[in-house]
C-alpha positions as CSV (number, residue, x, y, z in Angstrom):
1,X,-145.5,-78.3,-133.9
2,X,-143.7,-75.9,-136.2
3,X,-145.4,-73.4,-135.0
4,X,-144.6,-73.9,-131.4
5,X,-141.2,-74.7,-132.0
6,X,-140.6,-71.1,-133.7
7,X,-142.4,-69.5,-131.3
8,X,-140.4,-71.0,-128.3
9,X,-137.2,-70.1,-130.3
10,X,-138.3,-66.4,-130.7
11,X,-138.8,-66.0,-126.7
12,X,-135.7,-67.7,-125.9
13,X,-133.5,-65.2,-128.4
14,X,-135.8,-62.0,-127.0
15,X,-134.4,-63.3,-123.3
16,X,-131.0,-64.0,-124.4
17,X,-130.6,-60.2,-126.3
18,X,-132.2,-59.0,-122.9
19,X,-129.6,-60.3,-120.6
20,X,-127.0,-59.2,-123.6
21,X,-127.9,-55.8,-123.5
22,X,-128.0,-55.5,-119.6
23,X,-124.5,-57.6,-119.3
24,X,-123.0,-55.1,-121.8
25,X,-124.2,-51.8,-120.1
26,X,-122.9,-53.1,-116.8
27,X,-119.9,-53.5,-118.0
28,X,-119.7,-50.4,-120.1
29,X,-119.9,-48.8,-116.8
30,X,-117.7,-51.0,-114.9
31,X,-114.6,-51.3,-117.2
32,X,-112.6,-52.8,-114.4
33,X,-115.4,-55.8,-113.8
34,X,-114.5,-56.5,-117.6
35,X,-110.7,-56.3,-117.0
36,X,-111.3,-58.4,-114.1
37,X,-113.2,-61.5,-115.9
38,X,-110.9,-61.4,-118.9
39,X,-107.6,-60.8,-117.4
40,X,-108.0,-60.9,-113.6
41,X,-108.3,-57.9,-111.5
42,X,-104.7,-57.2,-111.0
43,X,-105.2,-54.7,-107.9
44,X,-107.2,-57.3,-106.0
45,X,-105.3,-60.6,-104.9
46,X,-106.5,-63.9,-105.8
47,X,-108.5,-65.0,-103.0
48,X,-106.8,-68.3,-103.0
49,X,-103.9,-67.2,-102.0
50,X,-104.6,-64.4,-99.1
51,X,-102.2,-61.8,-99.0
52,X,-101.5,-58.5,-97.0
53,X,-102.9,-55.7,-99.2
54,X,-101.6,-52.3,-99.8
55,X,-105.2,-51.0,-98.1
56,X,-104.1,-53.0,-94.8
57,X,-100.4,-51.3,-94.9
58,X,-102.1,-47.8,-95.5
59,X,-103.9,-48.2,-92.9
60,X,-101.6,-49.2,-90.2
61,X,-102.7,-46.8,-86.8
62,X,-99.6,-47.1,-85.6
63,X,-96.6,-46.1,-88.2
64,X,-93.5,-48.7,-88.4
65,X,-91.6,-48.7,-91.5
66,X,-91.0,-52.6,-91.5
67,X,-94.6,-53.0,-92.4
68,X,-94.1,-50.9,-95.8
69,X,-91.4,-52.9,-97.1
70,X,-92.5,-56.4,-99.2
71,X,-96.0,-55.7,-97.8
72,X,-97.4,-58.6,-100.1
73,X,-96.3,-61.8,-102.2
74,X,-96.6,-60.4,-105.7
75,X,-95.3,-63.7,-107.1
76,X,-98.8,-64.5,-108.2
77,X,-100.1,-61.3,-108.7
78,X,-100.6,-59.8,-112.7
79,X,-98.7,-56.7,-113.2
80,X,-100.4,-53.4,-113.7
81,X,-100.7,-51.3,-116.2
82,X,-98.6,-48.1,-116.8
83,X,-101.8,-45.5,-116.2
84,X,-103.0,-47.9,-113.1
85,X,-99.1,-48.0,-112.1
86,X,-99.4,-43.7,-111.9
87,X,-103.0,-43.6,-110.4
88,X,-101.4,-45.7,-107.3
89,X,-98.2,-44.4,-106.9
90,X,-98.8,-40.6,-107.5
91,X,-100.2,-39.7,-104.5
92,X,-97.2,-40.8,-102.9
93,X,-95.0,-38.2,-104.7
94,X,-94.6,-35.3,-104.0
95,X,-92.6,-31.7,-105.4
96,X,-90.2,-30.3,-103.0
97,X,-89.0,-26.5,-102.9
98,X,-85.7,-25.1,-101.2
99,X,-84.9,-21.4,-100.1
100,X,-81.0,-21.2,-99.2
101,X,-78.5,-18.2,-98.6
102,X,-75.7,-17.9,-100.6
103,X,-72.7,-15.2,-100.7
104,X,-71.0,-14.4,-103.5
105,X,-68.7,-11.0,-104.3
106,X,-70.1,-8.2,-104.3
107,X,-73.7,-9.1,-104.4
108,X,-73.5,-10.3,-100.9
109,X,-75.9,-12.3,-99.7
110,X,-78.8,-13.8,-101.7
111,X,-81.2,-16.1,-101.5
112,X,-81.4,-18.8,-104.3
113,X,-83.9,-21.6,-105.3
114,X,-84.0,-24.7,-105.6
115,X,-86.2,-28.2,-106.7
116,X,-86.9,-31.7,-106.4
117,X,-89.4,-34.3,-105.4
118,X,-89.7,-36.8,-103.1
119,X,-91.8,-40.0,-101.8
120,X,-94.0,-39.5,-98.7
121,X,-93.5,-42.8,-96.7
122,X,-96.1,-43.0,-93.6
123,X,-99.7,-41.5,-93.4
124,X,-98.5,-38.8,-90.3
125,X,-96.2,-36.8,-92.9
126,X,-92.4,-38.4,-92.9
127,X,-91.0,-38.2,-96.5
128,X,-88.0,-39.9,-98.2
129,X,-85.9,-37.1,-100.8
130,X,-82.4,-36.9,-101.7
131,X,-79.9,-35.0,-99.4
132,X,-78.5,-33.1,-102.2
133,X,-82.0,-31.7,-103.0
134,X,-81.8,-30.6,-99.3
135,X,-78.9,-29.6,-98.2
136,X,-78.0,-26.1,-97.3
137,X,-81.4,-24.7,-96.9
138,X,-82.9,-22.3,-94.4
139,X,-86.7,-23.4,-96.0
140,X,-88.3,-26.1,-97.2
141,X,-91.4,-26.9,-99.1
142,X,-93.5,-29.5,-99.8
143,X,-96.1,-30.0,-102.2
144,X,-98.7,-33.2,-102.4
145,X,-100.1,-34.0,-105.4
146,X,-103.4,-32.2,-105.1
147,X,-101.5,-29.1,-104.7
148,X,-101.4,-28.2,-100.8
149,X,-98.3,-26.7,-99.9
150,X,-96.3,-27.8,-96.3
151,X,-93.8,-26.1,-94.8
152,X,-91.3,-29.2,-93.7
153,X,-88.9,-30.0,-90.8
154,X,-85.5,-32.0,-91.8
155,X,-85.8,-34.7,-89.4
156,X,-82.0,-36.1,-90.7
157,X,-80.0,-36.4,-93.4
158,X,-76.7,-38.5,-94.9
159,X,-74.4,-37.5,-97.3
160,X,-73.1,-40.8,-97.7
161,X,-75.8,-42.4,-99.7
162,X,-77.6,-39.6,-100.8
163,X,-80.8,-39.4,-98.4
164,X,-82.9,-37.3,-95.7
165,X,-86.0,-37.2,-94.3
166,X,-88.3,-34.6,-93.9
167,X,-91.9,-34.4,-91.9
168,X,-94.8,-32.5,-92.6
169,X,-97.6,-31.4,-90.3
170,X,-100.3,-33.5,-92.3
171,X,-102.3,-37.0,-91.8
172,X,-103.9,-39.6,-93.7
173,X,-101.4,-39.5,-96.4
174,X,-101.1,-42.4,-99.5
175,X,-97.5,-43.6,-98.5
176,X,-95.8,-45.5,-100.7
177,X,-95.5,-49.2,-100.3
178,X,-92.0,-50.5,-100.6
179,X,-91.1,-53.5,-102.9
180,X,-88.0,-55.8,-103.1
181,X,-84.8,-54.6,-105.0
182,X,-83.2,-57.3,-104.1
183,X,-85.7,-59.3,-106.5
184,X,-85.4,-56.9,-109.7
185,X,-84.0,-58.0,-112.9
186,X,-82.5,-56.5,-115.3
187,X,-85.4,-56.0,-118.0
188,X,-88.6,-55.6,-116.0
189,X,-90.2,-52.3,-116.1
190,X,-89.6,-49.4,-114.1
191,X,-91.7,-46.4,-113.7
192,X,-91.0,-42.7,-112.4
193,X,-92.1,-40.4,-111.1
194,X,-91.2,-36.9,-110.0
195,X,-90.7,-33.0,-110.7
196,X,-88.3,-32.5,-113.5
197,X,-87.0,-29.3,-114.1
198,X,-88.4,-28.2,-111.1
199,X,-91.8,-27.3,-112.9
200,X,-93.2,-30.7,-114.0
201,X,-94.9,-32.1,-110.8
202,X,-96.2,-35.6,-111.5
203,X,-94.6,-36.2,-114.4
204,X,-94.6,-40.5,-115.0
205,X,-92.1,-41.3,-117.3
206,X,-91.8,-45.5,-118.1
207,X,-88.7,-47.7,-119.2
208,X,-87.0,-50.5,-117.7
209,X,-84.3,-51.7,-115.4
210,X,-81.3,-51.5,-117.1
211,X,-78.9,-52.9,-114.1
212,X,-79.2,-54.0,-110.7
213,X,-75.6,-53.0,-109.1
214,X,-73.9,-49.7,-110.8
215,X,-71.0,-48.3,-108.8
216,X,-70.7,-44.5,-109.2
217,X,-69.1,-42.1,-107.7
218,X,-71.6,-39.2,-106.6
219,X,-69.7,-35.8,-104.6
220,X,-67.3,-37.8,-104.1
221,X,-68.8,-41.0,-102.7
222,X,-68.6,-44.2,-104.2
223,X,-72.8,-45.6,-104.0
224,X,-73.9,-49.2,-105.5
225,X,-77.2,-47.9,-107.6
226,X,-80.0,-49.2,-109.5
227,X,-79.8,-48.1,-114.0
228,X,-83.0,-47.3,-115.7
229,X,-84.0,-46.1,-119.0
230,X,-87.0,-43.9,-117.5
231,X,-86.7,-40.4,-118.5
232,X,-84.7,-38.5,-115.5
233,X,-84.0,-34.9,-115.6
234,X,-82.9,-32.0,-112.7
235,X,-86.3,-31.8,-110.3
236,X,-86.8,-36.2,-110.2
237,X,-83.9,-36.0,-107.7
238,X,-85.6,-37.8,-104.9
239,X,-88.8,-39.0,-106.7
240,X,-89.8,-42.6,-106.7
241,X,-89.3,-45.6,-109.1
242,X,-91.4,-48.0,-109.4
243,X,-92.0,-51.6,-110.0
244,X,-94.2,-53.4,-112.5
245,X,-97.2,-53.7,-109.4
246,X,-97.4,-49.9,-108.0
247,X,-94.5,-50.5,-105.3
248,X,-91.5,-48.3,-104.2
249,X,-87.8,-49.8,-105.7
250,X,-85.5,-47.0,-105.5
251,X,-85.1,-42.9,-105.0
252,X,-84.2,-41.7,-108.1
253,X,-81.1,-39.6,-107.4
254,X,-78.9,-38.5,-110.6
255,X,-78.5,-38.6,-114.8
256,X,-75.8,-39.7,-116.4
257,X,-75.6,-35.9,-118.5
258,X,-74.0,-34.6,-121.4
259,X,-74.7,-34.1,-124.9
260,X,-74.7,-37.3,-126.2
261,X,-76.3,-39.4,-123.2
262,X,-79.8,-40.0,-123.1
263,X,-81.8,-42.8,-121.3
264,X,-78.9,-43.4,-118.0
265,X,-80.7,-42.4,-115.0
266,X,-79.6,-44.2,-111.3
267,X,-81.7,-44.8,-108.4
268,X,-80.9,-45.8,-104.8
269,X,-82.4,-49.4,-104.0
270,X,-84.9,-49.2,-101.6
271,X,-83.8,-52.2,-99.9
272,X,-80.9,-50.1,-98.9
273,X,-82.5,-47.2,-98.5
274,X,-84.3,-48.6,-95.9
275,X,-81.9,-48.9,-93.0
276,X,-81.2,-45.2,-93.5
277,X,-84.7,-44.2,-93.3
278,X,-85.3,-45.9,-90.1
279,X,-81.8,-44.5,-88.7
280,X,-82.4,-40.7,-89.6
281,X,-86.0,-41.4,-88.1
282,X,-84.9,-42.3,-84.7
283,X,-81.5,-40.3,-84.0
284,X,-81.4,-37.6,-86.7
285,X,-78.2,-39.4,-88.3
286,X,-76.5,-42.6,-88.9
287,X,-74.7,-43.6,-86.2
288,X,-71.2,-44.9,-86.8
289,X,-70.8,-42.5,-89.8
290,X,-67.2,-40.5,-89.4
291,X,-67.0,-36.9,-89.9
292,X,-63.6,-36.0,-91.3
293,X,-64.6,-32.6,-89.7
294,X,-63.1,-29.9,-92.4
295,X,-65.5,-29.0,-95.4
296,X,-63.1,-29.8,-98.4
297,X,-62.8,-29.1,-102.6
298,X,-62.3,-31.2,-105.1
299,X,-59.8,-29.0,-107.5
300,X,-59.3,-31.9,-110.2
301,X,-58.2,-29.8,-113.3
302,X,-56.5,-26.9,-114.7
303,X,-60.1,-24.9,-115.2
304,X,-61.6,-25.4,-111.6
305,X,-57.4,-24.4,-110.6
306,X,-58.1,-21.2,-111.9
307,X,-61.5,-20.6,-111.0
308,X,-59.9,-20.6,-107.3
309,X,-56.6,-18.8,-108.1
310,X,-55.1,-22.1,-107.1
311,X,-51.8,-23.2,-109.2
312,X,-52.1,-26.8,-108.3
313,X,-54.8,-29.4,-108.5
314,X,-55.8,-31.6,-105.7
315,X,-58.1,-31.5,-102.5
316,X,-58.3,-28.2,-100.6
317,X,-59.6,-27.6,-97.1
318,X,-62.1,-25.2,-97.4
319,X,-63.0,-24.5,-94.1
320,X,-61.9,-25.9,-90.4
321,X,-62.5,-25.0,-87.2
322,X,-60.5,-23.9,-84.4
323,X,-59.9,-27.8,-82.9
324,X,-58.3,-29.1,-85.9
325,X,-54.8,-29.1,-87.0
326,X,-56.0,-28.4,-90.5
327,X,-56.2,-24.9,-91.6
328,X,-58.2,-23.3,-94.5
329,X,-56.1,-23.3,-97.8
330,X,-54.1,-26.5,-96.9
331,X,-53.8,-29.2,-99.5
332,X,-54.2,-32.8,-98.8
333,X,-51.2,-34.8,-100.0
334,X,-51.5,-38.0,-98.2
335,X,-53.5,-39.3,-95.1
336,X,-51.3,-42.4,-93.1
337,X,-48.9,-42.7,-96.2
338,X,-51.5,-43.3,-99.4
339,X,-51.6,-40.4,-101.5
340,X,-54.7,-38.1,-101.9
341,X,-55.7,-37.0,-105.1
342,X,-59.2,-36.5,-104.7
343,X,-62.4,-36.5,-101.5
344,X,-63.3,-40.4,-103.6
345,X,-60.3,-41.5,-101.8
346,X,-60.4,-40.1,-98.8
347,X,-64.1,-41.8,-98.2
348,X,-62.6,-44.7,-99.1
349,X,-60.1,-44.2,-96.4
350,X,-62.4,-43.5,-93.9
351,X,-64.3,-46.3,-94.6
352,X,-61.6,-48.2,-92.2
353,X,-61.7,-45.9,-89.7
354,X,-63.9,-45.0,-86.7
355,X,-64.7,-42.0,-84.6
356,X,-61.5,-41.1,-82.4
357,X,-58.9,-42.4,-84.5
358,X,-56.2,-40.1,-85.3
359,X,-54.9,-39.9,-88.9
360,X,-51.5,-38.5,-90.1
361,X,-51.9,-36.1,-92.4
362,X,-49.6,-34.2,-94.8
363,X,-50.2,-30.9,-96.5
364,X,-49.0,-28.3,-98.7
365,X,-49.7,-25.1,-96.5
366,X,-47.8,-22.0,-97.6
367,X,-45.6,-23.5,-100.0
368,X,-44.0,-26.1,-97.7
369,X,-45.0,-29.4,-96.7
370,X,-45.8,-30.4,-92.8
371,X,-47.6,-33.4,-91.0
372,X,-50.6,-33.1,-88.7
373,X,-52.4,-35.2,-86.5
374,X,-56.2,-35.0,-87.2
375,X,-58.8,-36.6,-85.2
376,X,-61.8,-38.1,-86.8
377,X,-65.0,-37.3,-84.8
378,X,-68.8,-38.8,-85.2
379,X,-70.8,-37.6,-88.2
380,X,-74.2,-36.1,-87.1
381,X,-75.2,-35.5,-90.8
């Protein structure tokens, strides 16, 4: 009996090693199968609890921007990792390049450069950037991740928040899929990724959201914007952040700079963002937007004074054309009685107003002060 009984133990420990050693090789090979029985495989929703999946919003025939934005419950769902965070998301950034001509003394014209990045949002080529990075240039460029260079088409742009969109002749792209801001708090991680310095394509930098509702005033407009630790330099301009599960919360669009500020970067919610997108897709602009039709300057101390030859600060009309009352050189004082001291509060102003209403403005023009009647016309940018 002894015997026996030794013997049966030896054959059941040789089968037991045996289906060890094959279990451990599997999973040697299979990391994620490993991941998936200890932890749950966070790409893959529970099957309890069906849910759309990125795959299914990806792969959408037919492109319709609603269908990227909360494309699944991630209530349930386990948080990524920081490396599985960049595998998903990079594809969906890309670098952008910008040709524009300037003129300046007596160099004349030249031609100068510029960087930035931005988020490709459907599979047929649209992409999501800043209108900063944009605006002004005769060409632009666009990079994907695996290095294939586009030459792209502004489809629209709006200064008032900071965003265009561009489309390149390209399909089956990775768009990004768009999460909630709305849902954020303050202390979840954030993820980006863009092009800093204009050199750095695909760089992932990680740290958390900071705030949910900044108000700062960017050239002169006053935007509600998303704070985050997450490295942001000149070239992420229009890259993506990211949430804790791979999706699209904001466009990264400015740094809080200087030499003693590090870790201040802002982003534009994509909740928000949203709305614009679809506008600029379908008419090019946002309607309703008012064009105060002049190109002003914000002259708002002594030093930017003398770079102009000006002896007073304040906002300048740069150029008008031949409709308006306004000429070149004029200085705002006041538009219907409130003082003007800088373009921040004439955007505020015109925030009451709409297309066709006419404003009485006074101006310092030649030394004296007159009042002109200027029309406010539609923004088509």
């Amino acid at each position: 009996m002894k015997k026996t009984t030794i013997a049966l133990l030896i054959a059941v420990t040789v089968i037991l090693s045996g289906v060890a050693g094959y279990g451990g090789t599997y999973l040697a090979n299979n990391p994620l199968s490993f991941q998936s029985l200890v932890y749950g495989n966070p790409a893959i929703p529970d099957q309890a609890a069906p849910q759309q999946s990125q795959s299914d919003v990806l792969n959408t025939p037919a492109f319709d921007i609603s269908l990227l934005v909360g494309a699944g419950d991630t209530s349930t769902s386990e948080q990524l990792t920081i490396p599985q965070i960049a595998t998903l998301a990079a594809s969906s950034v890309v670098e952008i390049y910008t040709e524009s001509v300037s003129s300046g003394g007596r160099m004349g014209q030249f031609v100068t450069e510029g960087a930035g990045s931005g988020v490709i949002i459907s599979p047929d080529g649209y992409v999501v950037t800043n209108n900063h990075v944009i605006e002004g240039s005769r060409k632009i460029t666009v990079r994907l991740n695996n290095g294939t260079d586009y030459e792209a088409e502004l489809i629209g742009r709006d200064s008032k928040t900071d965003l265009a969109v561009l489309k390149i002749n390209a399909s089956d792209l990775q768009p990004a899929v768009f999460g909630n801001s709305d849902s954020l708090v303050a202390g979840e991680l954030a993820v980006a990724i863009g092009n800093p310095l204009g050199k750095l394509g695909g760089t992932v930098s990680e740290g958390i959201i900071s705030a949910l509702s900044r108000n700062i005033e960017i050239d002169g407009h006053m935007m509600t914007l998303l704070q985050t630790t997450a490295a942001v330099n000149p070239g992420n301009s229009g890259g993506g952040l990211f949430n804790g599960y791979g999706e699209l919360i904001g466009v990264v669009n400015a740094k809080s700079s200087g030499s003693d500020i590090e870790g201040i970067g802002f982003a534009i919610p994509v909740n928000l963002a949203k709305s614009i997108i679809e506008a600029l897709i379908e008419h090019g602009y946002v309607p309703g937007r008012i064009d105060f039709g002049v190109t002003l300057i914000d002259v708002l101390n002594p030093m930017t004074a003398m770079m102009y030859r000006l002896q007073t600060t304040g906002v300048y009309v740069s150029q008008a054309d031949s409709e308006s009352a306004l000429s070149s050189g004029d200085r705002i004082i006041s538009i219907n009685g409130k003082d003007i001291g800088s373009i921040a509060n004439i955007n505020e102003l015109l925030d009451a107003h709409t297309a066709g209403d006419v404003l009485s403005v006074v101006v310092s023009r030649s030394g004296r002060s007159i009042t002109v009647e200027h029309t406010l016309k539609q923004a088509k940018s």
